[in-house]
C-alpha positions, 0 to 999 in steps of 0.5 A: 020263355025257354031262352030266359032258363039262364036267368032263372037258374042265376036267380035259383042259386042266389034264393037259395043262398040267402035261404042259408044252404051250402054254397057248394051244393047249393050250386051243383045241386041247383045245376043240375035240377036245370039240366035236367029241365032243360034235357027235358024241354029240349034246350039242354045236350046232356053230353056236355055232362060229359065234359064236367070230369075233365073239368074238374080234373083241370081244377084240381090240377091247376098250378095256380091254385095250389097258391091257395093253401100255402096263403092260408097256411101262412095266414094261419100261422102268423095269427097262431103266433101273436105277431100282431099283438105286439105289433099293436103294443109298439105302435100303439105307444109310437103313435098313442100320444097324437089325436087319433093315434091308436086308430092310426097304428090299427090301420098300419098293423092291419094293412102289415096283417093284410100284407102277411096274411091275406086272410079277412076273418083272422085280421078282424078278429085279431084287431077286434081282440086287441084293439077294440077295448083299448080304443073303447076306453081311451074315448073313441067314438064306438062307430069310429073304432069299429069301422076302422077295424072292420074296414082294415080288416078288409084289406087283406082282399086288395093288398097282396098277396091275397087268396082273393085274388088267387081265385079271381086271377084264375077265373079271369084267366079261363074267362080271357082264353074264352074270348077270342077277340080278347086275345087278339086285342091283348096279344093272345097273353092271359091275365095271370095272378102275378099280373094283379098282385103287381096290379093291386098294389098302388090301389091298395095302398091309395086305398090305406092312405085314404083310411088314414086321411079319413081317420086324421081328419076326424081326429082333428076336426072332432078330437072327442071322438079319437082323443090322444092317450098318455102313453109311454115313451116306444121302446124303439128296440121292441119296436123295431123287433116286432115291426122288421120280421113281418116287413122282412116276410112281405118283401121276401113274398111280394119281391120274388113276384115282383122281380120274376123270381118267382111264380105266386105259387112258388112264392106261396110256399116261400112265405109259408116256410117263412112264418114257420120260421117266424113262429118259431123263433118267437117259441110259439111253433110246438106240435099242438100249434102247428097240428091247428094249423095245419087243421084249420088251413085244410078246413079252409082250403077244402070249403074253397075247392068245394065251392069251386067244384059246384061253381064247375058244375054251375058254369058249364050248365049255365052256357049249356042253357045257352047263358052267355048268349044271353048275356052277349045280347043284354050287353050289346043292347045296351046304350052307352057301349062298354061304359054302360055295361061295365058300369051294369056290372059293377053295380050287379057286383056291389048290390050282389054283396050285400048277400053274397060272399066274394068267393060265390061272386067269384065263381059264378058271377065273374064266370058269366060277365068277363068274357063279354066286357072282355070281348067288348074290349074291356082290359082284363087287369083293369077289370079284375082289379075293379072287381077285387076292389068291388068285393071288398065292399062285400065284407062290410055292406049290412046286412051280410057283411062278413066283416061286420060278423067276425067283429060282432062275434069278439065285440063287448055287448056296450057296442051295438049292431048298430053303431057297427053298421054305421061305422063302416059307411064311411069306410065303403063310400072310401072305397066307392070313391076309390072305384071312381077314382080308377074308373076316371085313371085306368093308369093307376092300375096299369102304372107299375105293372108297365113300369116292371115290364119295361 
């Protein structure tokens, strides 16, 4: 029973997670009480305690990390200006006279959004604001509208650059180092933030084209439920004058990566200056604005590191009791091999989601799993761009989905809980249908991250 302390101490933390404690204490606090039951049944050296401060020291000077701030103050920045909306306007009237149109120029917008900002909540509460009632009353489906903009509202956890995988290409990367036979296997190189926002970006614009295709065949086969408007005619200067500042942002983030120009933090603190420019030529940057932003990005960043403290603690107790042992030896009883055990992990990952954020299963579930399928022979970038995927179904699986939340909070009361639930299904069978389709063509993922290479 004393072998099993691992497990109890997984199942502990996630408990009292959906009992609704502070992710950060909850993990450090829960740590510790099995640290101490373990000194005391003898499973557990408390001077691997000992090792925690330098630990946490690593963290907070982690290179990689300081990424994170400068994306939020980014994202925080483009939403503070109103970029978005008069994105929406234009492409509203480019594409409101087709079927499905304004549902179309939501996916376009959101995925520019996702591509600028990174940050879910905000895309989903802008589009919710600005789009919603106008889809509501031209006669879009409530389902249909809502999903929608739940589902590319998400896109910001795959479309770089993404704080989502800022954090996941830094825990893969630690998890890599651990594995020793995963560095003789891949040439001693760990995975690296550069290499998934490369990665991402095929999938995650396969994964727009699907949203697309979905929502113009359900505009052509039901158009009652996303009729054409009678818009007016797109002032095409207007158009193009809301639409070139963000693209112009994107490539000057996305291109210094992609060239080598520069790392994904150097390129972080490029796209924050960039949308200090961009709010300032739109006469939205002023004292009190950017005060909140400054604010809120601070707010976001210290609940981040929080988090990622406590996930510190979590880790080195959970090896301490002995965990990746465990773990090691559940795998390697597995029939099936490494398809059997990434196909485990990936359905621990999804069902995980529908209580758990993608920043808890982030640091304390990815910690546990990817040295093993690593060790297994499991290619990192491949794996970490299948969880990043996975993730993102967190936000929209009922009944904890995030994204469900932000859109339920700025919904009118005409729109039930219930027609926001079913109209993400949809959107997450799309998004398990893209994890298929990458499962059978790893070569999706490793295409252009080969190609640049070469």
């Amino acid at each position: 029973m004393i072998e099993y302390l691992p497990l109890f101490l997984f199942a502990a933390v996630c408990l009292a997670l959906m009992l609704g404690y502070p992710v950060a204490f909850t993990l450090a606090g829960v740590a510790l009480i099995f640290a101490g039951l373990g000194i005391l049944l003898g499973h557990f050296e408390p001077n691997l305690l000992l090792a925690l401060p330098d630990r946490l020291y690593g963290t907070l000077t982690n290179v990689t990390l300081i990424a994170v701030p400068l994306f939020v103050f980014m994202g925080v920045m483009l939403e503070r200006s109103r970029l978005a909306e008069d994105l929406l306007n234009n492409m509203a009237r480019a594409f409101g006279r087709l079927p499905g149109g304004l549902g179309i120029s939501v996916i376009l917008v959101g995925t520019l959004l996702a591509a600028s900002t990174g940050i879910v909540g905000a895309t989903v509460v802008t589009m919710g604001l600005m789009s919603l009632p106008a889809m509501l009353k031209r006669g879009y489906s409530p389902e249909l509208a809502t999903g929608t903009i739940c589902a590319t509202g998400t896109l910001g956890q795959i479309i770089p650059p993404s704080i989502a995988l800022v954090l996941l290409g830094d825990v893969l990367s630690g998890a890599y180092q651990q594995s020793q036979l995963a560095q003789s296997i891949y040439n001693s190189e760990p995975i690296s933030v550069g290499d998934l926002f490369i990665g991402a970006l095929v999938p995650g614009l396969l994964l727009v084209v699907m949203y697309l295709a979905y929502l113009i065949f359900t505009a052509w086969r039901a158009p009652n439920l996303a009729p054409a408007g009678d818009d007016e005619k797109p002032e095409w200067g207007a158009f193009l004058s809301s639409l070139i500042p963000p693209i112009l942002l994107i490539l000057l983030v996305l291109g210094s990566i992609l060239s080598g120009a520069a790392t994904p933090t150097e390129a972080a603190g490029v796209g924050a200056l960039g949308a200090l420019v961009l709010a300032l030529f739109k006469g939205k940057l002023s004292k009190a604005v950017l005060t909140d932003v400054v604010q809120s990005s601070t707010r976001i960043t210290a609940m981040v590191f929080a988090i990622l403290i406590g996930a510190s603690l979590f880790s080195l107790v959970f090896r301490g009791l002995g965990g990746e042992t465990l773990v090691h030896q559940l795998f390697d009883g597995l029939p099936g091999g490494v398809f059997t055990a990434t196909l485990l992990v990936m359905l621990v990952i999804f069902l995980l989601g529908f209580i758990l954020d993608f920043i808890e299963i982030t640091f304390v579930v990815v910690p546990i799993i990817a040295p093993v399928l690593f060790t297994m022979g499991v290619d990192p970038l491949w794996l970490g761009i299948m969880i990043a995927i996975n993730l993102q179904t967190s936000f929209l699986t009922p009944p904890f989905g995030f994204a469900l939340f932000y859109l339920r909070g700025v919904a009118p009361d005409s729109v039930s809980t219930g027609q926001i639930y079913r109209g993400v299904v949809p959107y997450i069978v799309i998004q398990l249908s893209l994890l298929t389709l990458l499962a059978m063509k790893p070569e999706i993922v490793s295409w252009l991250p080969d190609l640049l290479r070469n």
